[in-house]
Structure formats: C-alpha cells, structure tokens
ZAKE-779383 format. One line per 4 residues: number of its first residue (from 0); their letters; for each residue z negated, y, x of C-alpha. Coordinates in nm, 2 decimals. Layout:
BEGIN
NUM> a> Z,Y,X  ... .
end
This chain:
BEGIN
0> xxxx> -5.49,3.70,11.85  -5.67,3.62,11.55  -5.56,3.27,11.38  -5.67,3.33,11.02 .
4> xxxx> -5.44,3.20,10.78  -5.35,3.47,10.53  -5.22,3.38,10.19  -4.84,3.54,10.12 .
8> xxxx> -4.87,3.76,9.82  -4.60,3.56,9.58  -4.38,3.72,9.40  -4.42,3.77,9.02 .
12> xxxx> -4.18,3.56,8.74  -3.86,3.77,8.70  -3.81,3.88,8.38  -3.53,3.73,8.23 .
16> xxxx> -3.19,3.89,8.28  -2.99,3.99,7.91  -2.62,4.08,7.86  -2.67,4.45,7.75 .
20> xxxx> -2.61,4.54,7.46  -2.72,4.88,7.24  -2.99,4.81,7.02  -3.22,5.08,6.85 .
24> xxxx> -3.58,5.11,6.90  -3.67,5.41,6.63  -3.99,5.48,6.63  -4.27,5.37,6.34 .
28> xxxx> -4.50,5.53,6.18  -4.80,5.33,6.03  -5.06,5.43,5.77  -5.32,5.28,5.55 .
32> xxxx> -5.46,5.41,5.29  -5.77,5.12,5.04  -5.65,4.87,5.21  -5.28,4.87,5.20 .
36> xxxx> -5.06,4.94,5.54  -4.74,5.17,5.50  -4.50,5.12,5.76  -4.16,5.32,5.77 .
40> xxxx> -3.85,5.44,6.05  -3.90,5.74,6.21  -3.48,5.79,6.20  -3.36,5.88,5.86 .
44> xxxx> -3.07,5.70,5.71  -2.75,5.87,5.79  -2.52,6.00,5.60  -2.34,5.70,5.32 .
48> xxxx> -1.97,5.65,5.21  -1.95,5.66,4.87  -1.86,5.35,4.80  -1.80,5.08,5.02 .
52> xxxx> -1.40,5.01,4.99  -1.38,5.42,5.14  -1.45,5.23,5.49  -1.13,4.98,5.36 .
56> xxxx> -0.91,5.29,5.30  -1.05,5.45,5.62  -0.91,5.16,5.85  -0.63,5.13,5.67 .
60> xxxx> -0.54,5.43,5.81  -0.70,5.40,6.13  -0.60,5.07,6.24  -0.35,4.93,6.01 .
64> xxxx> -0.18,4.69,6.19  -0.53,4.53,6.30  -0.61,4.21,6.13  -0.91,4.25,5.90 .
68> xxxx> -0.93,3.86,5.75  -0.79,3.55,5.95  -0.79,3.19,5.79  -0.66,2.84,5.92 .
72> xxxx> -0.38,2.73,5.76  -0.27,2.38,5.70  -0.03,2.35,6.01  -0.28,2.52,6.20 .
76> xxxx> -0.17,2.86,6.29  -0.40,3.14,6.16  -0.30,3.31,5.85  -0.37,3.71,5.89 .
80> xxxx> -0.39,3.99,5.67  -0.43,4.32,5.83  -0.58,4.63,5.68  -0.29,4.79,5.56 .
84> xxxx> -0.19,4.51,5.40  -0.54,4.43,5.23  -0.56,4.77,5.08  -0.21,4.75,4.97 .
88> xxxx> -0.29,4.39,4.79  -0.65,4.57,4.65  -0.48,4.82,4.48  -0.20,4.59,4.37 .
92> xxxx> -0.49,4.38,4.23  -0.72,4.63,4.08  -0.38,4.74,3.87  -0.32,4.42,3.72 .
96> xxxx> -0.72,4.39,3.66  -0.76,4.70,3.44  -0.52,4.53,3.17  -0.82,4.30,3.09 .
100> xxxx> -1.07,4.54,2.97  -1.32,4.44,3.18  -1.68,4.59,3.27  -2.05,4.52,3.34 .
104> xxxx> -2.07,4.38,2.97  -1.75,4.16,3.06  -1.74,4.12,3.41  -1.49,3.89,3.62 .
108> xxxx> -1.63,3.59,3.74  -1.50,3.36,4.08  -1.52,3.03,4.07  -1.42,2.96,4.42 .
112> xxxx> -1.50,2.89,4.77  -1.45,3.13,5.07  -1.05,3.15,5.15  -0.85,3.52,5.17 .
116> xxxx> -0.78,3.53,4.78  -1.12,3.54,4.70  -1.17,3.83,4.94  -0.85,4.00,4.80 .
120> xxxx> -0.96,3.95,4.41  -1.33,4.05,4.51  -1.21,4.39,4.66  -0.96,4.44,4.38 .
124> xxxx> -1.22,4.47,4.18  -1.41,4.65,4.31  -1.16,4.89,4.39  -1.12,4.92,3.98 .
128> xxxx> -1.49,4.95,3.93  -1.49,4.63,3.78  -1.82,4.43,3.89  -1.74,4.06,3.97 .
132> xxxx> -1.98,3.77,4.08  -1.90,3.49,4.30  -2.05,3.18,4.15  -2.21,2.91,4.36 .
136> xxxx> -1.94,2.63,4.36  -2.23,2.37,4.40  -2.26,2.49,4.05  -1.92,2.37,3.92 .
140> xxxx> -1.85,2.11,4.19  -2.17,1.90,4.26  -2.35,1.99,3.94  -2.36,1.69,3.66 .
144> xxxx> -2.46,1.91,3.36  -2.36,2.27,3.46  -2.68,2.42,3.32  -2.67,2.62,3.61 .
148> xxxx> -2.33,2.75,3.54  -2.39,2.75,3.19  -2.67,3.04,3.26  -2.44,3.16,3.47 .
152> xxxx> -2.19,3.23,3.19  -2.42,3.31,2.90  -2.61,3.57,3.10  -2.27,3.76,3.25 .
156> xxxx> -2.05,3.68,2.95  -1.70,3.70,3.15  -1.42,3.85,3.01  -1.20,3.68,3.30 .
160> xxxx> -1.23,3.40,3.58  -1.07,3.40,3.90  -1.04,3.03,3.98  -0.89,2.88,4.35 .
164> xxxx> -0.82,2.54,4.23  -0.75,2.45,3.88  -0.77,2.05,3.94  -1.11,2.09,4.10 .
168> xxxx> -1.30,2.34,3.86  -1.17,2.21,3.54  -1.44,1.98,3.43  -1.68,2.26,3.49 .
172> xxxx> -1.42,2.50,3.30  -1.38,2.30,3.03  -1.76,2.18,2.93  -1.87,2.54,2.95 .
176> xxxx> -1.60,2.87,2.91  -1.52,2.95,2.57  -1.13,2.88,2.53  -1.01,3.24,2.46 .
180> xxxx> -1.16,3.32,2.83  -0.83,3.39,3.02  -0.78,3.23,3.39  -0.67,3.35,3.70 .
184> xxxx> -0.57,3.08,3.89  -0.46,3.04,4.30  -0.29,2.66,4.24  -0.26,2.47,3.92 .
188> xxxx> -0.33,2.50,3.58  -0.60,2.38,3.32  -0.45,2.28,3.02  -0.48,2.49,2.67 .
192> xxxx> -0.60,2.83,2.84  -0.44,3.15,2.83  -0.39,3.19,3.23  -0.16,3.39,3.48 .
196> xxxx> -0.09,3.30,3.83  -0.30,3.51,4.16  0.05,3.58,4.29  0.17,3.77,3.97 .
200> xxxx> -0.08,3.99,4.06  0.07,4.06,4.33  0.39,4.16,4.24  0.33,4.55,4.08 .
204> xxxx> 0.19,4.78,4.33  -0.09,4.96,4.30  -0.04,5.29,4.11  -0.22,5.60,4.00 .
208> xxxx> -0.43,5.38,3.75  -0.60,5.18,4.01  -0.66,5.50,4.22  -0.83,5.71,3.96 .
212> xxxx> -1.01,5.36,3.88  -1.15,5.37,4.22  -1.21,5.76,4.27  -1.43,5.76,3.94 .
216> xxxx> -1.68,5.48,4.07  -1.94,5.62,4.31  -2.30,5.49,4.46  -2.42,5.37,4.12 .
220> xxxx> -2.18,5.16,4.03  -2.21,4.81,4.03  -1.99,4.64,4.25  -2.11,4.29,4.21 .
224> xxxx> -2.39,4.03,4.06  -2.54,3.84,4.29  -2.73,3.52,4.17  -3.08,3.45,4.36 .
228> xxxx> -3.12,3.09,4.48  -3.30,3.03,4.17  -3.58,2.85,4.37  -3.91,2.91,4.13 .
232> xxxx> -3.74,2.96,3.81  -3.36,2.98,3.66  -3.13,3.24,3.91  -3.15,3.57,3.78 .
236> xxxx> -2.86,3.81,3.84  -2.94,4.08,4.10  -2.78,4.44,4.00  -2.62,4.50,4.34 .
240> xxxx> -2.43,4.84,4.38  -2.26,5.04,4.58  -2.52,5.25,4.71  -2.71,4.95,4.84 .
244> xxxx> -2.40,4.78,5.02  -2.32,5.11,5.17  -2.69,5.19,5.28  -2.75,4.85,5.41 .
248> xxxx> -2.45,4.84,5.66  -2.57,5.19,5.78  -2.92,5.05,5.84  -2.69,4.78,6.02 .
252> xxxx> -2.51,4.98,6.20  -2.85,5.21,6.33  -3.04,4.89,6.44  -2.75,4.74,6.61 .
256> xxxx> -2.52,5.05,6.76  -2.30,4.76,6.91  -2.13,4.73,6.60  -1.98,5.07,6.65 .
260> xxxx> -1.89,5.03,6.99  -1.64,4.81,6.93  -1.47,4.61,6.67  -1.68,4.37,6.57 .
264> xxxx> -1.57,3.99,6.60  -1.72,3.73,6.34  -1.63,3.34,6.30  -1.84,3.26,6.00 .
268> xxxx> -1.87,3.01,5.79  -2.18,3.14,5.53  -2.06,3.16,5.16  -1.98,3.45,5.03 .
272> xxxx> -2.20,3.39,4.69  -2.51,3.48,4.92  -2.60,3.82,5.01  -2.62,3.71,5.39 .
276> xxxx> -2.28,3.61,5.43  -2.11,3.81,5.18  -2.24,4.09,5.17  -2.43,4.13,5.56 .
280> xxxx> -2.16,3.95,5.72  -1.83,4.03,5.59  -1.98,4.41,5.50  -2.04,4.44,5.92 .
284> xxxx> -1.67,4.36,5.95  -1.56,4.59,5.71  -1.78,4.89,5.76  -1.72,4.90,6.14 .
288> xxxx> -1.32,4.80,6.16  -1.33,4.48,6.30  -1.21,4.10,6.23  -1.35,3.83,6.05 .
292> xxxx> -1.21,3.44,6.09  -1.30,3.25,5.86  -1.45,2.92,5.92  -1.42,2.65,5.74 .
296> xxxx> -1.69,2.38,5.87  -2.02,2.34,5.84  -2.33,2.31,6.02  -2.35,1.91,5.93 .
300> xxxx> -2.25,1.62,6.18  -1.98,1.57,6.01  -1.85,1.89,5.92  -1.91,2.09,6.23 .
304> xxxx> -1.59,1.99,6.47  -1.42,2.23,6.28  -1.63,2.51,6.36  -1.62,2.39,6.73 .
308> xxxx> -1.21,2.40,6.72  -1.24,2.74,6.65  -1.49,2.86,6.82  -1.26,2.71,7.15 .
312> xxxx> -1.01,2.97,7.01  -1.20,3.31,6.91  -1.42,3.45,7.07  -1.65,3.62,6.90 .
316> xxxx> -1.90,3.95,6.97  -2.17,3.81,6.74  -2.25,3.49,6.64  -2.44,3.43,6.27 .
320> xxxx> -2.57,3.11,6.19  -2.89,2.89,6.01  -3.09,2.68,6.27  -2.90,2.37,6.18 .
324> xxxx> -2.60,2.53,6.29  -2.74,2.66,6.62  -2.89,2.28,6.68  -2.53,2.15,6.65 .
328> xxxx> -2.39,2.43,6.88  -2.65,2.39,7.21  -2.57,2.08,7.17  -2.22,2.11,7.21 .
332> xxxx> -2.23,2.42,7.45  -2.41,2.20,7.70  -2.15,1.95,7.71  -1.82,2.14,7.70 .
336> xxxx> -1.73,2.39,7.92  -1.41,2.54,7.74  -1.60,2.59,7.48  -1.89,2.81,7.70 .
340> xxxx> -1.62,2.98,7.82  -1.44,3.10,7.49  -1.78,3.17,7.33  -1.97,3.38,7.58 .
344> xxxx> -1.68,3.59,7.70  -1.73,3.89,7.48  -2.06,3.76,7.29  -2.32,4.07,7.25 .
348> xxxx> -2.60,3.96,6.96  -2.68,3.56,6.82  -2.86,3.62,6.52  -3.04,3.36,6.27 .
352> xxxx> -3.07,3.34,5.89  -3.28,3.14,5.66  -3.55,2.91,5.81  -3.73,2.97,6.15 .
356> xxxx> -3.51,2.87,6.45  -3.69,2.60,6.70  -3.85,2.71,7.05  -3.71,2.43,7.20 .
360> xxxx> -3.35,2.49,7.05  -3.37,2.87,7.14  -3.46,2.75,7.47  -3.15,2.57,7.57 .
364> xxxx> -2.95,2.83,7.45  -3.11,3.08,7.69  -3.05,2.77,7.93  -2.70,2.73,7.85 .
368> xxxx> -2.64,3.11,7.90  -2.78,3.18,8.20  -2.62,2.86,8.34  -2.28,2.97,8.24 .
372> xxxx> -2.29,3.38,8.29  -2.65,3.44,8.49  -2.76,3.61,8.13  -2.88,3.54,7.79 .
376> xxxx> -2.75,3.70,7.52  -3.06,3.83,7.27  -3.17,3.62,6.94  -3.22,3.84,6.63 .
380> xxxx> -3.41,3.77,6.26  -3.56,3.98,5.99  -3.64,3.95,5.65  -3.39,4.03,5.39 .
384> xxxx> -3.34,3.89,4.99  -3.06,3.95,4.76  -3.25,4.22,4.60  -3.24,4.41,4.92 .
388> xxxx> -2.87,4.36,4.99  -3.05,4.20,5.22  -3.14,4.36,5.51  -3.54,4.51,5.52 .
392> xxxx> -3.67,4.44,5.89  -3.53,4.34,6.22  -3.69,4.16,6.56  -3.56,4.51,6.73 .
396> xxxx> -3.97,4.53,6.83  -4.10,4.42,7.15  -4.23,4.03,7.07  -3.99,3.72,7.04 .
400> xxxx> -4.17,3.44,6.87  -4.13,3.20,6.57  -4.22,3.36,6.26  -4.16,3.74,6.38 .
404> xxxx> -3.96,3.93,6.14  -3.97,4.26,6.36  -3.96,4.64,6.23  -3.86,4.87,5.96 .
408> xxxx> -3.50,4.92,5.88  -3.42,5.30,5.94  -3.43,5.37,5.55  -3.69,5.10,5.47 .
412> xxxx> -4.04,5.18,5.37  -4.25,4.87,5.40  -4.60,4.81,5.24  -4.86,4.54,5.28 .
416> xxxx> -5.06,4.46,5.00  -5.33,4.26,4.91  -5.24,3.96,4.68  -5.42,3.63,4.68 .
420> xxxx> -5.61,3.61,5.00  -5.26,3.72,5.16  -5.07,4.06,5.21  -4.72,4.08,5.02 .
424> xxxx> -4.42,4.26,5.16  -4.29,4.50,4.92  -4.05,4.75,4.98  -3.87,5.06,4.93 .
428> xxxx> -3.54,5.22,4.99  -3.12,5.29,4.86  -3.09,4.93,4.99  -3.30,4.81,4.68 .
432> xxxx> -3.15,4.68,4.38  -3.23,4.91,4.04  -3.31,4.61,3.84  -3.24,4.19,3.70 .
436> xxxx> -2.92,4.23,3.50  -3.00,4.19,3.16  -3.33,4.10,3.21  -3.56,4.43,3.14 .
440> xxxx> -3.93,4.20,3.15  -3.82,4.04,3.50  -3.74,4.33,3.67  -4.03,4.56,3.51 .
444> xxxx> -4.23,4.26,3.65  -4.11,4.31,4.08  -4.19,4.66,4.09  -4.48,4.78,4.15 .
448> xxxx> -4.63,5.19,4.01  -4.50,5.35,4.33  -4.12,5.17,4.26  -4.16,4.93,4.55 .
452> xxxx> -3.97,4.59,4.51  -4.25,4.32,4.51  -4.07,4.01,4.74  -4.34,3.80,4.68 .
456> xxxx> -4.32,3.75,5.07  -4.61,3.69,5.29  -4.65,3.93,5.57  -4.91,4.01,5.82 .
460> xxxx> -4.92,4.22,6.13  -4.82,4.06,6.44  -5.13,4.19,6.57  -5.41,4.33,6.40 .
464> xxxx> -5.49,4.62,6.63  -5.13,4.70,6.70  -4.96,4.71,6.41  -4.63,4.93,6.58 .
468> xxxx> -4.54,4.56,6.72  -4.41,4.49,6.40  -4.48,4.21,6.13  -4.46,3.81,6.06 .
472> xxxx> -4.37,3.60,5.80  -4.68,3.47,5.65  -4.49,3.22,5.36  -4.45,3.23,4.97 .
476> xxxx> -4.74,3.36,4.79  -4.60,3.15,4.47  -4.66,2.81,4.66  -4.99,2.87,4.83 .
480> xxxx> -5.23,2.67,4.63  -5.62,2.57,4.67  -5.76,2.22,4.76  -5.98,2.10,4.47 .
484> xxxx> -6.27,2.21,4.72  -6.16,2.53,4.73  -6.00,2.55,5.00  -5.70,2.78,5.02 .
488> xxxx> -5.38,2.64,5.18  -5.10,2.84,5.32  -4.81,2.61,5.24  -4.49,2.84,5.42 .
492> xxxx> -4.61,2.80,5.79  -4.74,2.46,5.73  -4.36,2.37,5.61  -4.23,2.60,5.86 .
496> xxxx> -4.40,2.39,6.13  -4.36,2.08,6.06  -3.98,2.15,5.95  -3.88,2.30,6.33 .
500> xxxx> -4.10,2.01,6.50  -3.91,1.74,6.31  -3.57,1.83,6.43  -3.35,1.64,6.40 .
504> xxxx> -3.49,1.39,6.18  -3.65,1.60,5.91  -3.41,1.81,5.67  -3.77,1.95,5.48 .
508> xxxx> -4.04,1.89,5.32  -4.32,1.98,5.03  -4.68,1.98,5.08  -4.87,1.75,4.82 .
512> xxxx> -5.07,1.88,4.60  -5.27,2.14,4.44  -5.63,2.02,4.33  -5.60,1.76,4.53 .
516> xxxx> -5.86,1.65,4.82  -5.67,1.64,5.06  -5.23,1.74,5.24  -4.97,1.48,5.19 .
520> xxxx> -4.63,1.58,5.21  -4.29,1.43,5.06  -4.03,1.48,5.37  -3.67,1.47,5.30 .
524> xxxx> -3.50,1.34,5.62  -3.17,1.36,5.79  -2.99,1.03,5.69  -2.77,1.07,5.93 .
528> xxxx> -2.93,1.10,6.20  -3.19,0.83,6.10  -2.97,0.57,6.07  -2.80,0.66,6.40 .
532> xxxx> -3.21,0.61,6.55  -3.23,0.30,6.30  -2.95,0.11,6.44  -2.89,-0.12,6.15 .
536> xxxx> -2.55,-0.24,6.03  -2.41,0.05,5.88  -2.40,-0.13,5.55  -2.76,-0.13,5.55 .
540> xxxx> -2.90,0.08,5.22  -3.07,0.46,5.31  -3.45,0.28,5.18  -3.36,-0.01,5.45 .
544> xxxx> -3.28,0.26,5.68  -3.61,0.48,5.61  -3.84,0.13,5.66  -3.71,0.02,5.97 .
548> xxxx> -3.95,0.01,6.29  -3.75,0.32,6.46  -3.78,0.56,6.23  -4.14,0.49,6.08 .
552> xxxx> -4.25,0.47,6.46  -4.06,0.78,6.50  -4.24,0.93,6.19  -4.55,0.88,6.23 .
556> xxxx> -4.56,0.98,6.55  -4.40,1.35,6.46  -4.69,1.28,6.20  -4.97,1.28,6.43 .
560> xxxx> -4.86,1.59,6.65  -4.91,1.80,6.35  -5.19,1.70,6.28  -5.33,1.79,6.66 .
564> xxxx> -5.36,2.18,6.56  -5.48,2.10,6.21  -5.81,2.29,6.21  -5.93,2.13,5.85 .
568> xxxx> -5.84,2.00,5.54  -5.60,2.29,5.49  -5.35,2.22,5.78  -5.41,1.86,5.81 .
572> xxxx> -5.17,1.59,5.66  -5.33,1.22,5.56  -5.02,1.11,5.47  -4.59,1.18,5.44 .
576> xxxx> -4.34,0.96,5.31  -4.00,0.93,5.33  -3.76,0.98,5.07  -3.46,0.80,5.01 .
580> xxxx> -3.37,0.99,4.70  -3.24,1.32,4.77  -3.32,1.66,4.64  -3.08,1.74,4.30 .
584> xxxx> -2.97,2.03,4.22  -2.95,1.96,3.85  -3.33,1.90,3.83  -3.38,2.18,4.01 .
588> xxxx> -3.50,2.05,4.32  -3.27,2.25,4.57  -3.10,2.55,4.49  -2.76,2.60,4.55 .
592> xxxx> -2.79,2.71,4.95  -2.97,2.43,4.97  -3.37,2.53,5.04  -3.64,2.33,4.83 .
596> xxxx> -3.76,2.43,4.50  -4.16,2.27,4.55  -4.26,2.33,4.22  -3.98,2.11,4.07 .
600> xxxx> -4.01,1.88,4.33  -4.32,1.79,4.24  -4.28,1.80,3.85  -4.00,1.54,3.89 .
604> xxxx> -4.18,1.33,4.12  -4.50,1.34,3.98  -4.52,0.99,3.97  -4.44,0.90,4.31 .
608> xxxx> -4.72,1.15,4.42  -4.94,1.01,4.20  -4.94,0.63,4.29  -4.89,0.78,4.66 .
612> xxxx> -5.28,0.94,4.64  -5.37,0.62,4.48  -5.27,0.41,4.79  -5.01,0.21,4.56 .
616> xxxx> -4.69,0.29,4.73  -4.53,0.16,5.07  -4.35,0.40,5.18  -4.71,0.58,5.31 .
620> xxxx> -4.75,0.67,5.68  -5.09,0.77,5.72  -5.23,1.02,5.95  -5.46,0.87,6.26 .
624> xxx> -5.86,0.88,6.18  -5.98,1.24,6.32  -6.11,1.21,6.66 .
end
C-alpha cells in the first residue's frame, strides 16, 4: 500500500452565474485599409417605422388601457396616463399647435423640467411636424446672465414657448424672449405676454388637421433640436430627425432583444433635454410598449431618498443611471432589504451613462446580487453623443472592464483614424444627424470625405491583435496637450482615473497645463461628503472645510496612489489642489449636465494655476519625491 501523498486536483473558479437575459452577439467584420480600421455589424438594420409617434399609435391600439407615463403626485399616489389617452391628448395638442404657424424657422421651444405635460406638448408636436427643443432649465434657473439661453433663442428663433411654471422661468423670460413671443403655460402667468393656458389645449380634440399634419411628416423630418453640452465651445443645435430616433431604437431593440420580450419597465430620472434620457430612455419605452415612471430625485445625498421611495414601489426590468447614481444605490441595496427585494424582482439589464463606473462600486453590486438572488444581473456602456441619437457601440463583446465601449451597433459603421498620435472614432449610419442647425461651417467641419461624423473621440482596439473584441475609450483628442518637453499627455484616462479612484470625495478634476514641465491638477470635491470626513461645526466655511487635517490627509494620500502607476512626466501629478469655488455654468466651466469644460477652467483660473506652479499658493498638496 503505497503512502505517497497525492495532491487533489482542485477545482477551477466558477464562472459567475447571470440572470439571463437575450442579448445579441452579431457578428463584426473588421478591415483596414493605410492605416485606418473599419469596423461594422454583420446584421443589417431592420426594417424602420416612419416616424417614431407610428409606435405611439400602434400601442394605442394594442394596449390602450396600459399606462405609458406615471408621475408622483403631491398626495403621493401615481398620476397615470395610458396610451390611449396620450395619443388622444397628442392629437388634441398638435391641433391647437398648428394655429401658431410654427416650423423649423419658428420652432416651439420648452422651458421646463421633466413632468407628463412636457411629454404630452413634446409629442404634440411632433405629431404636427412641428420640431420643438427642450431647453436645459440650468439655463433659465441657475444661470445669472442667460447667455446660454440667449444663444439658445437667437439661434432657434421660437415662434412659441411651452413653459411649466410661470413664477419660476420668468426672470429668464423676461431678460431674453422678445414680448410678442406668445406663452404656453402649465401654472401661472408672466405679466404683459400674450399667453393661453396647457389645459385649453386640451379641450378641442384632435381632428383631421392634426392627422394629415402627422401623415405628411416622414423619416426626414425634424422632430426635435437637441443642444450639445456645449463643453469646448457655445452648444450648437443638433438636427435630430425622425429617421435617426427610429433607427436608433431599432439598433436598441437588436442589441438588447429583451426589450421586445416584454414591456419594458423604467424609473428614470435623466432629463429629457439630453439625448440619453430623452431620446434613449423614454424612446425604449415607447418603441417597445412599455412604462416609464418618472423620477423625481437625484443622484446627490440629498436628493436621492426620493429615488429610493420609488424604487421600494416599482420594480423595474432595467435600470439607467450615471456612476454617482449607482454609488448611492449599492449603498443603499446593502443595507435595506425591501428595497433588494422590490428592485431585483424582475431586473434584466443595469446600464451606465456618462463617466466610467468604479470597479469597486461595480463590485458590490455583483455582491449585492448574488447575495440577494444567487445571480448578477449584467452591466452595459457604449459610446453614444447627441449627434448620434446617441447610440454607436455597446459592451455586447466578450470583455468587461473600465473604459470598454464594446461593438458596432447593427447599422453602425465605425472607423479609426489617425489624428494626433491617437485614433478618432467616427462614424456612419441613419442614426447620424444630417447636420448643426443653422450652422453650415460647423457641420461641414465633423464630417469627414466619406460622410462619417467625426466625434472627436478617442478610441483604440481593446486589443491590438484581436480587434473583433471590440474597442475602448481612449479620451478627447481636443484636451490632449504636450508637456513643454514634448511630451504628449493623454488627459481623458488620466481624469478618468483619478476621478473613479477618488470616490466619494472627488466630483472631477482638470489636468494642469499645456507647456508646462510638469501635471498638476485643479480637483473639484464633493462638499458634502468632505465636510461629513472633516467633522467641523457645520458652520465652518467650505475653504475651512477643504484645509482641515482629514481631508488634506485624505487627499494627499488618494494623491500618491495615482501617482504609483505613473510611468513619467505624462501620468504623473506634482501637485492637486482643492477648490472651494465651484465650477459656473455662466463662465462656462460646466455645462449644463454638469461635466467640466477644461479649457474654460483654465482660462478663468489662470491665475490660481499660475501662482500654484510658482509655489505661492497654500492650498498645494504635493506629490511624494519619486522613489
């Protein structure tokens, strides 16, 4: 009997265990010809309504009694509108629009947050072939000196304006519309303007006016202007028509089969004067038959309880948020158990938008799911812009990592080309818009001999010698700039970086400063949360809060982790400091949904960085000596 130990073979890691759901994995083909990679779906675009409101009248039909929009209501109880009654108000809507003589020249213009008359005016007039654009309401509400809505209105010229609350938009109203412009108003009035009421247009049914209004518009026409963020130069109006509304929810639809399956669910918050929540998120409802509530909170500290309460009530078969609003969620999924229980019980996709979502965030929520139902539920990203409607790739490939932006849209033609040391993304496809509105040197400028849009994206192959894995966000080529050695620096990832590993501290950043020797960066933080890790009196001013021991210690530790994978000059930061002084959105600083605008940053402060380089300013941290 031999006594020789022999090693067990162990067992390998199981792979982790998803909730299934139908996802498609169309094939890519992938060519390069001097240098730049073409990369397109296999699986043609099917066939496209129209226009998108045919899916509205479909529905209507179909399922009229479903609810399409629910809101909270002041008491509490959910307001509802079903499809039937939607169309019916649309068409009721669209009549009493036509009397205006409105069009592209003379568009109608929303000045208004998301709520169900918003929706209702929006599809109104659309259904009349009357393009419409939902202004920011940072522009009206939190801007000083309305430039921004000023451009707004001298670009569009609007020959009428929707408005939800007189009381709240008429300072903005009155410093910038000319004073024949007529109103629309949901509550109150603004003195000395021609204006009706939103419920008078309620009161005449839709007739054979409204109908042959709609049946004449088709895949060119515009349905609405969408504003970019405006975050290197003044927003420029993006052309965005029916074709590309009704192509991008098909592309939707192809990637994500789900949707089709049944109704989809949404509790969203995102504004509607974004392509992402306006047009992706409310377009998934529509196009596929299913509900959207309508959330009032926000991702903040303050503002996301609301979010929670009804999130403990719906329960939703997709869930579409920014990374801030996932950090507050895992958070709260952890500790409440109702809430798990509501949220996960019919939950098929979590998607994220905007910046790059933290490992260690996306970790806990794979945590929290498998804890609760022995699954997790899969994380999707892309790329998309407001020129694209947005959608252009999706994480459908086989990686999951920070920065992957995944795989052709069926219908999407990608190509990666050269630019600056870089390869930009541009792109092809009916999701694309035709053009700037009104602006015949910008646009000529974003498309490129072959009629590919020009994002101005970074992009590089996941992997070189695989490129059917799919692509990664490589940054902004606009705010890459060189060291005054020479030395190229890739600002995007950098920020990206040092943006997920500050959580929950760091709001974001910019990276100090071209022909410069060496990385500094100006870091916005969370004020609320540092003065929580401060634990002053809360009386104590935000600079008093920034120079406490806590949160310096805290800083320039978070400091010096970066700087451990900084390979040279490029990557390295000597120095951050904080900023009590928030962003403004009247210098141009942030744009309206709230992502930095470095090149403004850094004109306004120009000082501050200056006497920061020279040593002369306090609020330094510096970076350790290099090993």
């Amino acid at each position: 009997m031999s006594s020789e130990f022999r090693p067990q073979p162990q067992p390998e890691p199981r792979a982790p265990r998803y909730r299934a759901v139908s996802i498609g994995h169309a094939p890519v083909e992938v060519t390069e010809e001097h240098g730049v990679l073409h990369m397109r779906s296999l699986e043609p675009l099917a066939e496209l309504p129209a226009r998108l409101l045919d899916r509205l009248v479909h529905w209507a039909r179909v399922r009229p009694e479903q609810t399409f929009i629910a809101a909270r209501q002041a008491d509490g109880d959910w307001r509802r509108v079903s499809y039937a009654q939607m169309l019916e108000s649309v068409r009721a809507i669209a009549q009493g629009l036509l009397s205006y003589g409105l069009s592209a020249d003379k568009p109608l213009a929303l000045l208004s947050g998301n709520d169900i008359e918003h929706l209702q005016v929006a599809l109104g007039a659309m259904y009349a072939g009357i393009p419409y654009c939902p202004v920011s309401p940072a522009y009206s509400l939190l801007s000083q000196d309305f430039a921004k809505l000023r451009h707004v209105c001298d670009l569009l010229q609007p020959g009428l304006v929707f408005v939800s609350d007189a009381a709240a938009y008429q300072r903005a109203i009155d410093a910038v519309l000319p004073a024949e412009t007529p109103l629309i108003s949901v509550r109150g009035h603004v003195p000395g303007r021609a204006q009706v009421s939103f419920a008078s247009l309620l009161q005449t049914p839709g007739g054979s006016a409204a109908d042959q209004a709609f049946n004449t518009t088709g895949p060119d026409s515009i349905a609405k202007f969408l504003f970019t963020s405006g975050s290197t130069k003044l927003p420029k109006a993006v052309i965005t028509t029916q074709r590309m509304l009704c192509a991008n929810q098909q592309m939707l639809l192809q990637t994500f089969p789900v949707f089709g399956e049944e109704p989809p669910v949404l509790v969203d918050w995102l504004p509607w004067n974004h392509t992402f929540g306006g047009s992706h998120n409310v377009g998934i409802v529509l196009y596929n038959g299913g509900t959207f509530y309508l959330d009032a909170g926000k991702p903040t500290a303050q503002g996301f309880a609301e979010t929670l309460r009804n999130l403990k009530e719906v329960s939703p078969t997709a869930y579409l948020t920014v990374p801030k609003g996932w950090e507050e969620l895992v958070s709260a999924l952890e500790q409440d158990a109702e809430l798990r229980e509501c949220f996960f019980a019919r939950m098929k996709l979590f998607f994220f938008a905007a910046a790059g979502l933290s490992q260690s965030v996306w970790d806990r929520l794979d945590r929290v799911a498998e804890q609760h139902c022995a699954e997790r539920i899969r994380m999707m990203a892309g790329l998309g812009m407001t020129e694209a409607a947005p959608s252009c790739t999706f994480t459908t490939g086989p990686l999951s990592m920070a920065g992957y932006i995944g795989l052709p849209a069926p219908g999407c033609e990608v190509r990666l080309v050269p630019v600056d040391g870089k390869f930009e993304g541009r792109f092809r496809g009916p999701h694309i818009m035709p053009g700037y509105w009104r602006a015949p040197e910008q646009t000529a400028e974003v498309f490129d001999e072959q009629g590919f849009y020009c994002s101005g994206d970074a992009i590089k192959l996941a992997d070189p010698n695989q490129p059917q894995l799919g692509l990664m966000f490589d940054g902004r080529i606009a705010e890459d700039f060189k060291l005054s050695s020479g030395v190229f620096v890739s600002v995007g990832p950098l920020r990206n970086r040092a943006v997920l590993e500050g959580s929950p501290y760091v709001q974001d950043l910019v990276i100090t400063a071209p022909d410069r020797e060496c990385l500094g960066a100006l870091v916005f933080p969370r004020l609320y949360e540092c003065r929580r890790l401060a634990g002053l009196n809360a009386d104590a001013s935000d600079a008093e809060v920034l120079a406490s021991a806590p949160v310096r210690e805290w800083f320039g530790d978070w400091l010096q982790r970066l700087n451990r994978d900084a390979t040279g000059n490029a990557s390295r930061l000597e120095w951050i400091a904080l900023l009590d002084e928030p962003a403004s959105i009247d210098r141009g600083e942030i744009t309206d949904k709230g992502s930095i605008n470095q090149r403004a940053v850094l004109q306004w402060r120009a000082a501050k960085v200056e006497a920061l380089y020279r040593g002369e300013d306090v609020a330094i941290l510096r970076a350790e000596p290099r090993p």
